[in-house]
C-alpha positions as CSV (number, residue, x, y, z in Angstrom):
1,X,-10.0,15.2,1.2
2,X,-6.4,14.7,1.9
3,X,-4.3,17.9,2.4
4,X,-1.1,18.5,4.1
5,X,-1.7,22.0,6.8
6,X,0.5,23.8,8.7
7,X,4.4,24.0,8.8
8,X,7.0,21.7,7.7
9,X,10.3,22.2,8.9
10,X,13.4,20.2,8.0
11,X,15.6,18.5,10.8
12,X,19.3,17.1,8.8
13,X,20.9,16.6,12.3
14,X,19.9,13.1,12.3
15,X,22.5,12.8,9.4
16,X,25.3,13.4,11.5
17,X,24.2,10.7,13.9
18,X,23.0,8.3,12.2
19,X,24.6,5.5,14.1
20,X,22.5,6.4,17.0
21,X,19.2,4.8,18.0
22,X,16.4,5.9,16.6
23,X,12.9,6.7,18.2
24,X,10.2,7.0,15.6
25,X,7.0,8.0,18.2
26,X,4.3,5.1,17.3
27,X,0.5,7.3,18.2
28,X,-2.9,6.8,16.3
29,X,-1.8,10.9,15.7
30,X,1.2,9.8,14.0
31,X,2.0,9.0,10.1
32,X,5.6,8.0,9.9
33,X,6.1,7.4,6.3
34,X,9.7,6.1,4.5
35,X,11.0,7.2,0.8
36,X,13.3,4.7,-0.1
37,X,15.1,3.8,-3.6
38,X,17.9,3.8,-5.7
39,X,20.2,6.9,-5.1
40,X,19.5,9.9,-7.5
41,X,15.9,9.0,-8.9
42,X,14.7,11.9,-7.2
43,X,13.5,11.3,-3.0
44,X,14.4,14.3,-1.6
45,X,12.8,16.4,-4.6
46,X,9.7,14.4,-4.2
47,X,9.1,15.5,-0.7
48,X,10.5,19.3,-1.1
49,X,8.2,19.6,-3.9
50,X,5.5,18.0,-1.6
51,X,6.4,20.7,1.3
52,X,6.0,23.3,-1.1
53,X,10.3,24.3,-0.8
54,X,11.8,25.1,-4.5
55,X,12.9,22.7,-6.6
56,X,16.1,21.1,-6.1
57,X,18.4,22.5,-8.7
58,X,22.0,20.6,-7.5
59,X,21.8,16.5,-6.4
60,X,23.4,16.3,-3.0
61,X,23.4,12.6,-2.1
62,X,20.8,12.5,1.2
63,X,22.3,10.3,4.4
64,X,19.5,10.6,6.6
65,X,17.1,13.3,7.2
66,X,13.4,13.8,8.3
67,X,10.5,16.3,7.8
68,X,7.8,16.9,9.9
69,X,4.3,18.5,9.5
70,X,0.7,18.9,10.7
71,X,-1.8,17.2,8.8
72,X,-5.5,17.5,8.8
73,X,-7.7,14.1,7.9
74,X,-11.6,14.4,7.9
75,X,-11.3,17.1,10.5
76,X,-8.9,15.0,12.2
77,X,-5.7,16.6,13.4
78,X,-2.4,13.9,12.6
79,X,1.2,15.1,12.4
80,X,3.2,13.9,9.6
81,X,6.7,12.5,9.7
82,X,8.7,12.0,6.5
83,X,12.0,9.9,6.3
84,X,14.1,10.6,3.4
85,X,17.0,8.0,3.2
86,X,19.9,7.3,1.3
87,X,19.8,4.7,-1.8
88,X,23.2,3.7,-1.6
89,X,24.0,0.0,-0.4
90,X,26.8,1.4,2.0
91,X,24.3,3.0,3.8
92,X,21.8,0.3,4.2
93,X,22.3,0.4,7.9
94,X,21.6,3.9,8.5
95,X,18.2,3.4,6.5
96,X,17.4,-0.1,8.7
97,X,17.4,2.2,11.9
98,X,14.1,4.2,10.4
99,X,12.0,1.2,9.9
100,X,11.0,0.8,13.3
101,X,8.0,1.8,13.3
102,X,7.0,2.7,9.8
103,X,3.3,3.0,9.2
104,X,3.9,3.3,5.0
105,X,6.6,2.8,2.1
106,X,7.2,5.3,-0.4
107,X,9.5,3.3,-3.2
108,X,10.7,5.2,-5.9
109,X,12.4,4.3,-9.2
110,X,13.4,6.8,-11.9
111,X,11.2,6.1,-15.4
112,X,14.3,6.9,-17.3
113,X,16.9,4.7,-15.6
114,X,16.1,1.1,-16.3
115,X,18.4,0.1,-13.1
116,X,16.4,1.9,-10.8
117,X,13.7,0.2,-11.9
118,X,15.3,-3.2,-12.2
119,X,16.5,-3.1,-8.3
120,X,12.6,-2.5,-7.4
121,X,12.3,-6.5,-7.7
122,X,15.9,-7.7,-7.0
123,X,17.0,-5.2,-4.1
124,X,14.2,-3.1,-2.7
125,X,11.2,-5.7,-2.3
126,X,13.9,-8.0,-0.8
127,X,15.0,-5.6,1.9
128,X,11.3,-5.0,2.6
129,X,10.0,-8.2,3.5
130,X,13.0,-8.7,5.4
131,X,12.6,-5.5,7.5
132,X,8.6,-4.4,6.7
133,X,6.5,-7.2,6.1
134,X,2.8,-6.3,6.0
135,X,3.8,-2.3,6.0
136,X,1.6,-0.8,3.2
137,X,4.1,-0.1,0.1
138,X,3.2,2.6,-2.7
139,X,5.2,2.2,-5.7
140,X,6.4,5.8,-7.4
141,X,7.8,6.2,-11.3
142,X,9.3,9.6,-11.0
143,X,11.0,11.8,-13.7
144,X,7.9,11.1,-15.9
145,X,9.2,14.5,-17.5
146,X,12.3,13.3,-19.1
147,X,10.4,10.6,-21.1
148,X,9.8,13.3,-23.9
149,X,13.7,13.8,-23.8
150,X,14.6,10.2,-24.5
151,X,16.9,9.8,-27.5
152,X,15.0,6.5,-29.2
153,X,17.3,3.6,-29.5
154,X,19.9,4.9,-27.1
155,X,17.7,5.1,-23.6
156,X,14.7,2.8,-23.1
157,X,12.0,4.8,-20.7
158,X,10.1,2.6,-18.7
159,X,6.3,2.7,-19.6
160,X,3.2,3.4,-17.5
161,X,1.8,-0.1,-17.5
162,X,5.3,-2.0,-16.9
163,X,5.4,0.4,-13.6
164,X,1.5,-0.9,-13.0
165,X,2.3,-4.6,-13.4
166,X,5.3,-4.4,-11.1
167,X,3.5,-2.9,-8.2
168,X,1.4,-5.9,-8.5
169,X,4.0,-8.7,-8.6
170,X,5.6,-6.4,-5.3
171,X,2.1,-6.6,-4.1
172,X,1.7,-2.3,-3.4
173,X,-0.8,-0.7,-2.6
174,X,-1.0,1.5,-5.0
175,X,1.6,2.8,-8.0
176,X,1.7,6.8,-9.1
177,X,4.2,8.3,-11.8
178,X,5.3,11.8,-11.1
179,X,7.2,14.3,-11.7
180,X,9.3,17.2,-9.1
181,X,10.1,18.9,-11.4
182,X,6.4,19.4,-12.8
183,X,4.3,19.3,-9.9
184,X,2.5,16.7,-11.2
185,X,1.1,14.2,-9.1
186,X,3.2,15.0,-6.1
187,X,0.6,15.5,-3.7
188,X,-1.0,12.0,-5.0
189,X,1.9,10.1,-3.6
190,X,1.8,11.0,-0.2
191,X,-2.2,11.1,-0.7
192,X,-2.0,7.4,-1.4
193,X,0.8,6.3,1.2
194,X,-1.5,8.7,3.9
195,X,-4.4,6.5,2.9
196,X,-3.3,2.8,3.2
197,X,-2.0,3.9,6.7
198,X,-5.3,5.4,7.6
199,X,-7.0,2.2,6.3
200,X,-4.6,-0.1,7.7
201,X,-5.4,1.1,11.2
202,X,-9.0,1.0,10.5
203,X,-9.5,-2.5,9.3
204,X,-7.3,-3.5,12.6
205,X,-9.7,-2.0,14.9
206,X,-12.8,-3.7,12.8
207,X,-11.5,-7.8,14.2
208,X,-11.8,-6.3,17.8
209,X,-15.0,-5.3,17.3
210,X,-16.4,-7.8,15.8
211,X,-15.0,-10.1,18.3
212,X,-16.7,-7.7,21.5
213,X,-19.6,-8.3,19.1
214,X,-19.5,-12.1,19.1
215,X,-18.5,-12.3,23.2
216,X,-21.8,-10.4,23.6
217,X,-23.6,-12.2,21.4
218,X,-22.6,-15.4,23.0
219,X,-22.9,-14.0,26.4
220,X,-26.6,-12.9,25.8
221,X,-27.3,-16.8,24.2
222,X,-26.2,-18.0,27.5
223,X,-28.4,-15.9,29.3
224,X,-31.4,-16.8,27.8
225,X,-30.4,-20.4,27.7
226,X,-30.2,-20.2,31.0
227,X,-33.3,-18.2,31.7
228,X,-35.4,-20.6,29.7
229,X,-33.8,-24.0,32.1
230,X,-35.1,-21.6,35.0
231,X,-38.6,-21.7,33.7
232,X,-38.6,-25.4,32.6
233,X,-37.2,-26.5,35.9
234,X,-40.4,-23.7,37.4
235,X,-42.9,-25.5,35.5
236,X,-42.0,-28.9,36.2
């Protein structure tokens, strides 16, 4: 049902002006979507594994950059922006300038680094409600491979269901383990992120209608009211 079409291609200038304003276009044909996180638990090889580009095999520290796409809904043609931002905290000004106009937030943590996953509740879903309140949120585990690598009693990997239960005391939408590296569950992230947008904008549209619904409703009560004083005042 959900499938990324056409071509992505990759546009880093934005890195080297990152103090400039940014315009993020804001269309019912546009899904601008935000990976955000810790530095090194594995953004940028979430969405080059999601755009189909080779694995990542050096970590170059991101500053900024953005991928675009076409994407194809129900038969529905939407393009498909994709924000990859930098986790370190002295460049939390250079992320602020691509939350205007976010539609979703893609939060990642690292299964195999407890710190990653620590500053989900005391950094990340602090800077969101200060900067994204409402904005659907889905939380990612990533590295799920590594767990098999984990020396016991010297690294403590963070488990499925301790991942679950923090999406739910963040309040996200929805929470996905995955690895790059793997392929697995890659295109389920951005599924799920694509989705709460798409339902997002549909529920907004529903009070509208239901309130045209009640005007006319009420407007059609008046009308016969005031058809049926027309034919008491006739009779009488």
């Amino acid at each position: 049902m959900w499938g990324l079409q056409g071509d992505i291609h990759r546009l880093s200038e934005w890195a080297k002006e990152a103090a400039l304003p940014i315009n993020i276009a804001m269309s019912s044909n546009t899904i601008n979507l935000v990976v955000i996180g810790d530095g090194a638990v594995g953004k940028t090889c979430l969405i080059e594994s999601y755009i189909n580009n080779p694995f990542p095999t050096m970590y170059v520290p991101t500053v900024f950059e953005k991928y675009t796409g076409s994407l194809t809904v129900n038969g529905q043609n939407l393009s498909l922006k994709i924000w990859d931002t930098a986790g370190q905290s002295d460049h939390e000004h250079i992320r602020g300038l691509t939350y205007s106009g976010v539609d979703a937030v893609i939060l990642c943590y690292s299964v195999v680094h407890e710190t990653s996953y620590e500053n989900i509740r005391c950094k990340w879903s602090e800077e969101l409600l200060k900067h994204l309140p409402g904005i659907p949120v889905v939380l990612v585990g990533t590295k799920i491979d590594l767990r098999e690598r984990i020396i016991p009693g010297f690294t403590r990997a963070i488990t499925y269901d301790q991942g679950s239960r923090l999406a739910k005391r963040i309040d996200a939408t929805a929470y996905v383990e995955c690895s790059a590296l793997c392929q697995i569950n890659i295109k389920e992230v951005f599924d799920k992120a694509i989705k709460a947008v798409l339902e997002k904008r549909s529920e907004s549209k529903s009070p509208k209608k239901h309130e045209s619904r009640k005007r006319s409703d009420k407007s059609r009560s008046r009308s016969k009211t005031g058809r049926k004083r027309s034919e008491v005042r006739t009779i009488m």
